[in-house]
C-alpha positions in Angstrom: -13.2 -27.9 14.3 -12.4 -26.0 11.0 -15.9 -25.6 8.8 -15.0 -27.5 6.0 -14.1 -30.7 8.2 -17.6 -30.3 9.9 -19.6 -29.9 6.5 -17.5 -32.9 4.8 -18.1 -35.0 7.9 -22.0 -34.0 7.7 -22.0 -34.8 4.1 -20.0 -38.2 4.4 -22.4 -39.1 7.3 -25.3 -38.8 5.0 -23.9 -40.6 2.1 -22.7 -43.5 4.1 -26.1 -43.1 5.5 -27.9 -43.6 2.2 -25.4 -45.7 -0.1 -25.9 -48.0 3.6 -29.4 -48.7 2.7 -28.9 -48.5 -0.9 -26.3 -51.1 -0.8 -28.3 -53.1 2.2 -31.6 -53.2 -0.2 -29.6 -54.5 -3.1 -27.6 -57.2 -1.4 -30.9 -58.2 0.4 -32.7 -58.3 -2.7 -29.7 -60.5 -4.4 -29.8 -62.9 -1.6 -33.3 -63.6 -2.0 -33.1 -64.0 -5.5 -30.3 -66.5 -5.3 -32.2 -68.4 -2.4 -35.4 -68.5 -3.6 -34.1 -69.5 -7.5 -32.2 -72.6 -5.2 -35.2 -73.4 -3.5 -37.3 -72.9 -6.7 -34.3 -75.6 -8.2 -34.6 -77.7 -5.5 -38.4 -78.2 -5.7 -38.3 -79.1 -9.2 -36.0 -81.7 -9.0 -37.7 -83.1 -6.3 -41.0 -82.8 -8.2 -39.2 -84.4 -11.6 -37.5 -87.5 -9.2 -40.6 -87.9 -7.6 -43.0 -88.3 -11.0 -40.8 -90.7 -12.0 -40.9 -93.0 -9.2 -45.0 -92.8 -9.4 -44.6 -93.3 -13.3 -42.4 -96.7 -12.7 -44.0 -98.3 -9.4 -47.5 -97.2 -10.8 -46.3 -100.0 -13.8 -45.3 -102.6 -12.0 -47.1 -102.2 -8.5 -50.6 -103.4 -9.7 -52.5 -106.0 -7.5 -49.5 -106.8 -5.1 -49.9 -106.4 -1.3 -48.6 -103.2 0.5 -45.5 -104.3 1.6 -44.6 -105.6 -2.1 -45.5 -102.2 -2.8 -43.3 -100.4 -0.4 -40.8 -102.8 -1.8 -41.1 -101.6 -5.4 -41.3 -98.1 -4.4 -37.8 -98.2 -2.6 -36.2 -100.2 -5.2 -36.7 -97.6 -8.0 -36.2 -94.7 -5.3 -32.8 -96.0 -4.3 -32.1 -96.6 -8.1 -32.4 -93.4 -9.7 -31.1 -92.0 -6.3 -27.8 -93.8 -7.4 -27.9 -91.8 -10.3 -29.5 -88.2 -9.9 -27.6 -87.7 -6.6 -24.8 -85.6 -6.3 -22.0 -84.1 -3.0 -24.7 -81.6 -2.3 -28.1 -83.2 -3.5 -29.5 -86.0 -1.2 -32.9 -87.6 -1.2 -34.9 -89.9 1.1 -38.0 -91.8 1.4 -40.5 -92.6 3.9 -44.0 -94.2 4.5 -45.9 -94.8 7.4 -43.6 -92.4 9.8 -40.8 -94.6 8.5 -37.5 -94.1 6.1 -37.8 -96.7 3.4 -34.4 -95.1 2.2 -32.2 -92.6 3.6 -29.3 -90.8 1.9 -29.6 -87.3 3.9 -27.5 -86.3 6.6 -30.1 -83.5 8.1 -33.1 -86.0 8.8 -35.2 -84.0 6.5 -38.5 -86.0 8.1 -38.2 -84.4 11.1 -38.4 -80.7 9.8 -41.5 -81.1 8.4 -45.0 -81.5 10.8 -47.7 -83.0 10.2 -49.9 -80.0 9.0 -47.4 -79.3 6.2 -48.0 -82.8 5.1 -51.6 -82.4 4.5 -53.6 -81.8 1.9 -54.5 -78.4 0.8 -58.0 -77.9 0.0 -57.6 -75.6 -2.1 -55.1 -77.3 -4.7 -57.4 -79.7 -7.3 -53.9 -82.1 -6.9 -53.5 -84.5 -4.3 -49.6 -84.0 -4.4 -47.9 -81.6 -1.7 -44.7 -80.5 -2.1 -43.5 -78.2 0.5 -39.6 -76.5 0.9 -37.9 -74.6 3.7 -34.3 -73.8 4.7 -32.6 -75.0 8.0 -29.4 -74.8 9.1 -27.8 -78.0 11.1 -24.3 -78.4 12.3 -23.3 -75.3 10.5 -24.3 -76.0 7.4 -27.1 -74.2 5.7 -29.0 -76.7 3.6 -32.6 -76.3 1.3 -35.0 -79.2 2.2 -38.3 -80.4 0.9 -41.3 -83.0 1.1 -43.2 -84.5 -1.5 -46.4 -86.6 -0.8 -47.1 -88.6 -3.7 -49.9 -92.0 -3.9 -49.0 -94.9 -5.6 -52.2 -97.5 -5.4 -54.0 -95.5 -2.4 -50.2 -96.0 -0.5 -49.1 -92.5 0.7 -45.1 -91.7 0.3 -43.3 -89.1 1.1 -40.0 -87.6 -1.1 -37.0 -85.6 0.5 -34.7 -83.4 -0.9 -32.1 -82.5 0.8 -29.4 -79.6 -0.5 -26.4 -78.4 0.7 -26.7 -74.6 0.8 -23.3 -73.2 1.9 -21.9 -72.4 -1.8 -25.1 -70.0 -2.0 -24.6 -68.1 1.2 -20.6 -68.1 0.5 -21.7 -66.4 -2.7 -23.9 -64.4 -0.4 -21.3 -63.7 2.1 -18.9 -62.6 -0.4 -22.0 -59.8 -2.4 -22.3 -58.6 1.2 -17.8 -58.1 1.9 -18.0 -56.2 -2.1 -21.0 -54.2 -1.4 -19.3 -53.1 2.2 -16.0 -52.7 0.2 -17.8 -50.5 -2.2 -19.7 -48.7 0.0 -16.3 -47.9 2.4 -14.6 -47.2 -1.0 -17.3 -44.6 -2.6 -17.1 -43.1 0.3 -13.1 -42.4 1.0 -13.6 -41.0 -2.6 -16.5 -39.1 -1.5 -15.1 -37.6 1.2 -11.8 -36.6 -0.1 -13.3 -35.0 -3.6 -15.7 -32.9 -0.9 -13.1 -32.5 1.7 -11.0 -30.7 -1.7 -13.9 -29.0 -3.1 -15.7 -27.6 0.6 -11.8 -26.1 1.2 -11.3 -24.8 -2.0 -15.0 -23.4 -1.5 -14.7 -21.9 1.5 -11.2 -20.7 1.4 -12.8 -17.2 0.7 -13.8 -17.8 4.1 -10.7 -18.2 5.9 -9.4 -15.0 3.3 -11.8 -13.2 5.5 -11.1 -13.9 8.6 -7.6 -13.8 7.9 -8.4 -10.6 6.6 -10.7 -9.5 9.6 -8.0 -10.1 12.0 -5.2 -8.1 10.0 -7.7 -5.1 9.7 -8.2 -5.6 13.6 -4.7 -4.9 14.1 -4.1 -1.8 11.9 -3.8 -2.9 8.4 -6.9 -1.6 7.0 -5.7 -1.7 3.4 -6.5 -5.7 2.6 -9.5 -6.7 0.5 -10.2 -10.2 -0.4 -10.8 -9.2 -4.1 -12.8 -12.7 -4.8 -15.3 -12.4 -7.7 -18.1 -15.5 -8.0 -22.0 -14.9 -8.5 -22.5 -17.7 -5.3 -23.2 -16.4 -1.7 -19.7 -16.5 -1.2 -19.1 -13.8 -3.7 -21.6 -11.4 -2.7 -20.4 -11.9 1.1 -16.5 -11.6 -0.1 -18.3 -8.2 -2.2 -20.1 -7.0 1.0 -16.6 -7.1 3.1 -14.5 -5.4 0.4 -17.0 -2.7 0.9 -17.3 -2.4 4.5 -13.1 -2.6 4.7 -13.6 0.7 2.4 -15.8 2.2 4.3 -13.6 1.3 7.6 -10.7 2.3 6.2 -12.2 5.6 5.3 -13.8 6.4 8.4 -10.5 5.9 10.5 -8.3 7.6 7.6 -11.1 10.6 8.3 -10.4 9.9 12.0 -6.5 10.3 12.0 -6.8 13.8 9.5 -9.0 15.0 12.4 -7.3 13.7 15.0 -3.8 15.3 13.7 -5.3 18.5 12.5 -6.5 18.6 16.7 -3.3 17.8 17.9 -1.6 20.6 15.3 -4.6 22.6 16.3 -3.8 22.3 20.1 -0.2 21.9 20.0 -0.1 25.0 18.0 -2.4 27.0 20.6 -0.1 26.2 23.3 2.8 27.5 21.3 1.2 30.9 20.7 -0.2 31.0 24.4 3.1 30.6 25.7 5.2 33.8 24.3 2.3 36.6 25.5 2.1 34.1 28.6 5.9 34.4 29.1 6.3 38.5 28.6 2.8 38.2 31.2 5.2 36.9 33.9 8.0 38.1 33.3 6.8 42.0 33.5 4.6 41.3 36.7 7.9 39.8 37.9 9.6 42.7 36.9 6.6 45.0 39.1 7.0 42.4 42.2 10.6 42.0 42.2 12.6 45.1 40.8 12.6 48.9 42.3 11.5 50.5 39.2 9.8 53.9 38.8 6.8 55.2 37.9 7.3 55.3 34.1 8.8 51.9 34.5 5.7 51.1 36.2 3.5 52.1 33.2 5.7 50.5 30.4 5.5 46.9 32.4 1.6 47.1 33.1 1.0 48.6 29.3 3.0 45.2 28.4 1.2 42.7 30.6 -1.8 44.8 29.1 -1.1 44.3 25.7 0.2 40.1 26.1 -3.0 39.6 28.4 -5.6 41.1 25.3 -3.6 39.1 22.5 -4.5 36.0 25.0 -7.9 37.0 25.4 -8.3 37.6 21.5 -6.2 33.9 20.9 -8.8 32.5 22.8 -12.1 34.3 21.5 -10.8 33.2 18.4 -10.0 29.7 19.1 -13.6 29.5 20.6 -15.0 30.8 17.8 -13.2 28.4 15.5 -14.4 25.2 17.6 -18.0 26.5 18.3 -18.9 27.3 14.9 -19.0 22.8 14.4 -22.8 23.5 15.6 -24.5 25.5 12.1 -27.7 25.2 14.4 -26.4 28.5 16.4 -26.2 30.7 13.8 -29.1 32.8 13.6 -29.4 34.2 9.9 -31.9 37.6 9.6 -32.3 39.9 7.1 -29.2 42.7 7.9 -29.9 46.4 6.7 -27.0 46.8 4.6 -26.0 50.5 6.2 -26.3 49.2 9.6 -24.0 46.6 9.1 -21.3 49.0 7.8 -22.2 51.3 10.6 -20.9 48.5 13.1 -18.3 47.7 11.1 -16.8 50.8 10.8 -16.5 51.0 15.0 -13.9 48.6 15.2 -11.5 49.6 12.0 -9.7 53.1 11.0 -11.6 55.8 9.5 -8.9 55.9 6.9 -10.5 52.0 5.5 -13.3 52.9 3.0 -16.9 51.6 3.1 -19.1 51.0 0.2 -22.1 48.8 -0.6 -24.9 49.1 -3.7 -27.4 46.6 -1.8 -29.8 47.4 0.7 -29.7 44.2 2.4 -27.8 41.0 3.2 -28.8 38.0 4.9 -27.2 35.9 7.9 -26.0 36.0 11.5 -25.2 39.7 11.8 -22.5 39.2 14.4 -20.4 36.5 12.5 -20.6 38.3 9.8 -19.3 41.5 11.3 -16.9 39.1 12.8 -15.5 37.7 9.5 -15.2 41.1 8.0 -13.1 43.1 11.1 -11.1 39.9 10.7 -10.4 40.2 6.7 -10.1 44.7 7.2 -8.0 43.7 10.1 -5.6 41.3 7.7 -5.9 43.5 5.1 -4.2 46.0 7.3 -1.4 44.5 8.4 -0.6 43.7 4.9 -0.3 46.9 4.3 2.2 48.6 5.8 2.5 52.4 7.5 0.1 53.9 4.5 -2.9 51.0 4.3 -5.3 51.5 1.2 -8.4 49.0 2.4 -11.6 48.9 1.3 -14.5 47.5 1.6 -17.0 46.7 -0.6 -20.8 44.6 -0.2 -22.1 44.1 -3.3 -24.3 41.3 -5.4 -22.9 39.2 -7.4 -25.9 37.6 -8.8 -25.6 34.2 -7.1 -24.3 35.1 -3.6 -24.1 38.4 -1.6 -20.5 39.9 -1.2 -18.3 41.3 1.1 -15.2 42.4 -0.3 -12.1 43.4 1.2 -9.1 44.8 -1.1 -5.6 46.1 0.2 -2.3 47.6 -1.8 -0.3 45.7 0.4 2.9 43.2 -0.2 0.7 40.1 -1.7 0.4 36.7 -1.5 2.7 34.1 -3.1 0.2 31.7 -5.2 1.4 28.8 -3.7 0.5 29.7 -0.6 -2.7 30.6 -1.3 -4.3 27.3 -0.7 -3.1 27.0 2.2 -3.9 30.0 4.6 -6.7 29.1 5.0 -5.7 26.5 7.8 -5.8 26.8 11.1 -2.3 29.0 12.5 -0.9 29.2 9.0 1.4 32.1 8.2 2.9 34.1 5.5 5.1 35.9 7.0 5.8 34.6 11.0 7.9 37.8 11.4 5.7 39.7 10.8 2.3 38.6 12.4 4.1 37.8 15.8 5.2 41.5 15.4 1.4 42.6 15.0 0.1 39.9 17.1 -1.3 37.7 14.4 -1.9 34.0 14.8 -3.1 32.8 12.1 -6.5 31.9 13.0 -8.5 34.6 11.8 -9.1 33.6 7.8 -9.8 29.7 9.8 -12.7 31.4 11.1 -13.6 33.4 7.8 -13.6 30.2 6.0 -15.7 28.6 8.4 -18.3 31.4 8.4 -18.8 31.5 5.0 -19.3 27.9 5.0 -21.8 28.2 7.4 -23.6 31.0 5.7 -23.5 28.3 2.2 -20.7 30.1 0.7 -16.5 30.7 0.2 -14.0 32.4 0.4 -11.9 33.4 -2.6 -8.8 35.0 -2.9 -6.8 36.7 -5.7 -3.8 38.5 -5.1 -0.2 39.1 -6.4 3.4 39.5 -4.9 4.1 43.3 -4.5 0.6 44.6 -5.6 -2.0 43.4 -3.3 -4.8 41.0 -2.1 -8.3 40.7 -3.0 -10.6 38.1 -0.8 -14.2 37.8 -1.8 -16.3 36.3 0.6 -19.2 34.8 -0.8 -22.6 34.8 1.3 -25.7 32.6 0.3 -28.7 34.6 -0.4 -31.1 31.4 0.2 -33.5 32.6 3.0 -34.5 29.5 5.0 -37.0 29.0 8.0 
């Protein structure tokens, strides 16, 4: 069951609920106001009929016997019964357990016992008057007793009224109250049917939206603006569906760059892999001599150290994610460039005005063998390198310039990624594979600083890689 069907059906519940007893308490209250002002009727016309029988026998009942009496009694009961009575309005009379006159069809003497005809002690009158409501043969009918004296002779009065108009009216309050109450509440439920679906139709935005996000489309928002629950909720998903979508937007960059990354590793693997085979085929397979002999195992040499180096590198690149490996020490500035200078040409110049950097000595010998190494190849059959480690004020530098062919500027930004060549000719030629400024980068990140690079088509390259000089324990 949808929400809004259950809330409206909750909220119709309790307002049929309520406007029940509302409606109940009203009609009740109507009823007894229309009975008891018909009852209150009836005993005052009984009490006015009655008062004037005593006032005319009391006149003309003086010294005569008891049964003269009775006589007189009836005579002016039956008379003004001729004229008071109406369809619904009967009386009767009766003394001694007996009707002296008898217009009533409900046999009012019966309904009556004999404590209700007794005097109340209480009451300084003698008279009793006493009413009820009965219901014979389907009708409902208001009777009543008066016991009046006329000469020390006790009589009793009846009233007798026909009571089916009132609770026809009644009926009929009851049929508009539950006609009222059914239609207040069809009204009541369709205005909150409309206004709980209109409400929570944010809601169903979500969900709709939760579901489409679920299957890929992670650009929807709800975009609902209201200062109710709703709003804040509809606020609190936009955000999260932000948040989502940049997380698996992150996700697919890293997932592609480690498929390019991979893919590309295989590529380069698979030419010095190739020549690897093919020569040792060559040595298994083919009568070659001893010169032939050196040239194949120089080659397989040569393609098995450029694997060797593509894979140092490449686990250098992905190990390097950890920062808590690097070990960072104060380096003695002449001892670096003493280790440095064991892996490059004695023709690349040196040259430092510090006396100390700081960081992991190894990566950062590493990172600069790498940039000499670059700058080398850039150069040509006469290199001009050099190396310079210097302050710059903010960071520590080690900086490596060449006279070689340049850099286009538009490349610039981007050799920095992973396998990314300037000139594929020509670092397959010297074995390059475009890891090794990757790795630069990613040093110098590690040691809080960048890499910068400046350099011009036909003149040369400068990269400045900047060191933090922030000593931390």
């Amino acid at each position: 069951m949808r929400l809004w069907v259950k809330i409206t059906a909750i909220c119709i519940s309790v307002i049929f609920a309520v406007m029940s007893i509302c409606f109940f308490t009203i009609t009740q209250i109507q009823a007894n106001s229309l009975r008891g002002a018909e009852e209150e009727n009836a005993k005052q016309s009984l009490i006015m009929y009655s008062n004037n029988i005593i006032s005319a026998s009391s006149a003309s009942g003086r010294d005569v016997s008891d049964t003269t009496l009775k006589s007189i009694v009836s005579y002016y009961f039956s008379y003004y019964s001729r004229i008071v009575e109406t369809e619904k309005i009967s009386y009767s009379l009766v003394c001694d357990g007996e009707y002296l006159f008898d217009r009533s069809p409900y046999d009012p003497y019966s309904e009556f016992t004999f404590q209700d005809k007794q005097e109340d002690q209480t009451q300084p009158s003698r008279e009793i008057i006493k009413v009820k409501r009965i219901n014979k043969n389907g009708d409902s009918a208001v009777v009543g007793v008066y016991v009046f004296y006329v000469a020390n002779q006790t009589f009793e009065a009846y009233i007798s009224v026909n009571a089916n108009d009132t609770e026809q009216q009644i009926l009929k309050l009851r049929i508009l109250s539950a006609a009222l109450l059914v239609f207040a509440c069809a009204v009541a439920g369709v205005s909150i049917a409309l206004s709980m679906r209109r409400t929570l139709s944010p809601i169903e935005k979500l969900t709709e939206n939760s579901v489409s996000i679920s299957n890929g489309d992670y650009h929807l928002r709800t975009n609902y603006k209201s200062n109710d629950e709703i709003g804040v909720l509809s606020v609190a998903f936009d955000k999260m569906a932000d948040s989502i979508e940049e997380k698996i937007t992150s996700l697919d960059m890293q997932l592609q760059k480690q498929q390019l990354l991979l893919g590309a590793l295989s590529h380069e693997m698979r030419t010095p892999m190739t020549a690897i085979i093919g020569y040792a085929d060559s040595l298994l397979r083919m009568p070659l001599n001893d010169e032939q002999k050196n040239d194949c195992a120089q080659k397989i040499y040569n393609a098995g150290k450029h694997t060797e180096n593509l894979t140092q590198k490449m686990m250098e690149l992905v190990g390097l994610s950890e920062t808590e490996q690097i070990k960072k020490e104060i380096i003695d500035t002449a001892s670096f460039a003493e280790e440095l200078s064991e892996f490059i040409p004695d023709n690349v110049k040196i040259t430092y005005d510090i006396k100390s950097i700081y960081g992991d000595k190894t990566l950062l010998v590493s990172m600069a063998l790498n940039l000499t190494e670059n700058a080398l190849r850039a150069s040509g059959d006469n290199p001009e390198v050099s190396v310079k480690i210097c302050d710059s004020g903010q960071f520590y530098q080690i900086i490596v310039s060449d006279k070689g062919c340049g850099i286009d500027e538009k490349q610039i930004p981007l050799i920095m990624e992973p396998f990314y060549r300037v000139d594929k000719a020509r670092s397959r030629k010297h074995g390059g594979a475009g890891l090794g400024l990757a790795i630069c980068q990613r040093i110098c990140q590690c040691h809080g600083g960048h890499i910068e690079i400046k350099s011009k088509l036909g003149e040369g390259t400068t990269v400045i890689a900047n060191i933090s000089k922030m000593i931390t324990t």
